[in-house]
N, C-alpha and C positions, 0 to 999 in steps of 0.2 A: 504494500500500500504506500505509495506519494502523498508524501504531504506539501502542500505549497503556498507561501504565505499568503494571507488576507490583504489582496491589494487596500490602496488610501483611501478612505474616505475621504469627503471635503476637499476645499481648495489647498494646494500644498505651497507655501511661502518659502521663499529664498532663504538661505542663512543670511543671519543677520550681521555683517560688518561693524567694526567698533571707528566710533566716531574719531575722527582725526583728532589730535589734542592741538589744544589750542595756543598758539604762542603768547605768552606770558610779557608782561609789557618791558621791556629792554631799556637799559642807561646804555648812550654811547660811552665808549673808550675816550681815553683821550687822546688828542690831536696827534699826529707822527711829531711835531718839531716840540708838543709840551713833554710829550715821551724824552725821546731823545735829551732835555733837555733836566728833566728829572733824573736819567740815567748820569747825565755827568756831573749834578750836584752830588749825587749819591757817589760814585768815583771820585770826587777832590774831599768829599766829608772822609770817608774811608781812608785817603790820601794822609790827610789830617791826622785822623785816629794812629796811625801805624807814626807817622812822627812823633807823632808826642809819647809814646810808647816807648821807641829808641832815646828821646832824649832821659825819657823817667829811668828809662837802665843804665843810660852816664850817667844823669845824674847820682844814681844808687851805686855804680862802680865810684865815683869822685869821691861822691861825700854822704857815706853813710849815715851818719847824724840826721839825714833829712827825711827818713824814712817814714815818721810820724805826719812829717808834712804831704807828702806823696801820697801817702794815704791817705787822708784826711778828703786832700783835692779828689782823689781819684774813687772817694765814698762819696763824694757832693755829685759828682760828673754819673756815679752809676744811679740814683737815686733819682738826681733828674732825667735822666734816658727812661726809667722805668715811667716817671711820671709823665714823660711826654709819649713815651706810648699806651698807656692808661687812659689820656685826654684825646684821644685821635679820634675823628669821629668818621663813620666808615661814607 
């Protein structure tokens, strides 16, 4: 004995496709010359940083005696970096 299935009753509907997502409202970038321009503030600050670094290690090779001071400066210097990355607003 064959068994065969019970054709559809009713009208038979398409599968159903999921709606495209919707693009989300976008900030532009910034400009190519304010980029660029950010990129080499941030390269001469860096610049910066790494001198003052080399002089704080002659200074510390010269004159040890200073070392309370170097520290001091370079606890005020870490403290405001943190604080000015805490204030940054996105």
């Amino acid at each position: 004995m064959t068994t065969h299935p019970n054709p559809p009753t009713g009208p038979t509907q398409p599968p159903a496709t999921p709606a495209a997502p919707q693009p989300g409202p976008t900030t532009p970038g910034p400009a190519p010359a304010e980029a660029s321009l950010r990129r080499l503030v941030i390269g001469v600050l860096a610049g910066l940083v790494v001198l003052a670094a080399l002089f704080a290690f002659y200074v510390l090779l010269e004159h040890p005696k200073a070392l309370p001071a170097l520290a001091g400066v370079s606890a005020l210097f870490t403290i405001g970096g943190f604080a000015l990355l805490a204030n940054r607003r996105p």
